[in-house]
C-alpha positions as CSV (number, residue, x, y, z in Angstrom):
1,X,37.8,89.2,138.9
2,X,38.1,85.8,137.4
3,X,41.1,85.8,134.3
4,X,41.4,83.4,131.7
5,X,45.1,84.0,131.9
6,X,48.0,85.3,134.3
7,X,51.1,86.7,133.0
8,X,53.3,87.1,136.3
9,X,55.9,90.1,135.1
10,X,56.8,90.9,138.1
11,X,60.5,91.9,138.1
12,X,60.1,92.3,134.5
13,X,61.1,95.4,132.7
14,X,58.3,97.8,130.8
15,X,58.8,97.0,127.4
16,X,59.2,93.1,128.1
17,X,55.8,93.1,130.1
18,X,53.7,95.3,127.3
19,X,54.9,93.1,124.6
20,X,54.4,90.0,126.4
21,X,50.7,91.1,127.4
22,X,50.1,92.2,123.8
23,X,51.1,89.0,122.8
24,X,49.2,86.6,124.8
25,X,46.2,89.0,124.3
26,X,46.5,88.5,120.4
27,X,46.0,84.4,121.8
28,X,42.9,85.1,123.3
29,X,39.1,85.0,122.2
30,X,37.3,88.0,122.1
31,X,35.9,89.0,125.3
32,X,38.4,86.6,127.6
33,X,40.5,88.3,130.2
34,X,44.2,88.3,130.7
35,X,46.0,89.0,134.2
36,X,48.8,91.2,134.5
37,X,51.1,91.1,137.5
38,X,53.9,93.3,137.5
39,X,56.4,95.8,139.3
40,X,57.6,98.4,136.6
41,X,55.5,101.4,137.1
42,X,56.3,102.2,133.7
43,X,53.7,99.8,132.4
44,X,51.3,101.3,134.1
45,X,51.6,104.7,131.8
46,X,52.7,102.7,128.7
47,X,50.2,99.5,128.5
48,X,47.1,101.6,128.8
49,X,48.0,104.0,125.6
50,X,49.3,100.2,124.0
51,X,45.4,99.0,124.5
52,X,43.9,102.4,123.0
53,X,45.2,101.7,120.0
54,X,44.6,98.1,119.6
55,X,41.0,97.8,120.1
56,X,41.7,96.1,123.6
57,X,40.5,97.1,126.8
58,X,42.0,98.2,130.2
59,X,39.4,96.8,132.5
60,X,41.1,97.4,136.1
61,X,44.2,98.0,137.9
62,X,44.7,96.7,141.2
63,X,47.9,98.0,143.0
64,X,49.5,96.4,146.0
65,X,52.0,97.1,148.1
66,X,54.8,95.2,146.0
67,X,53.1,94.6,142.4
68,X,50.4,96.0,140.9
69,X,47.6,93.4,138.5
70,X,46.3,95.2,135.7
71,X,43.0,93.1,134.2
72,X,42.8,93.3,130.6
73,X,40.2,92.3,127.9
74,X,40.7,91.3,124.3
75,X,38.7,93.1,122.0
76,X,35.8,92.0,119.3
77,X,36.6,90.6,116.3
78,X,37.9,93.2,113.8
79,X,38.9,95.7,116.0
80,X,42.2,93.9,117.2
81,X,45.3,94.8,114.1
C-alpha cells in the first residue's frame, strides 16, 4: 500500500504516537493515506477507537516482528471534527 505520509513512532510512547497521527491526519486531504510505524502495542487498542470517532478510517495493520505499520485514511469532508 502506497502512503502519502509516514510517521515513524517507533520507540514512541501511546499517547505521543495517537496524537501525532491524529494530527498529521487533520493535514491531509480527504481520501490520502498516512503511514504509521510504531512499537507501543498500546496504540494498537487506542488509535482504532481514536479513528471511530473522528470520521477517519483504519485501513490495515501490518505487524512485524519489531514494529507494527498501521495504514490509515483521512475521512470525507465533514465527517472529520
Amino acid at each position: 500500500m502506497k502512503a502519502d505520509k509516514i510517521l515513524d513512532a517507533r520507540g514512541c510512547s501511546c499517547p505521543w504516537c495517537c496524537l501525532k497521527a491524529m494530527s498529521m491526519l487533520k493535514l491531509l486531504k480527504p481520501g490520502q493515506i498516512i503511514e504509521v510505524l510504531g512499537t507501543d502495542p498500546l496504540t494498537l487498542k487506542d488509535l482504532p477507537h481514536i479513528l471511530e470517532q473522528s470520521g477517519d478510517q483504519l485501513i490495515e495493520i501490518d505487524k512485524q516482528p519489531e514494529f507494527f505499520k498501521m495504514f490509515l485514511r483521512r475521512g470525507r469532508d465533514g465527517e472529520n471534527a
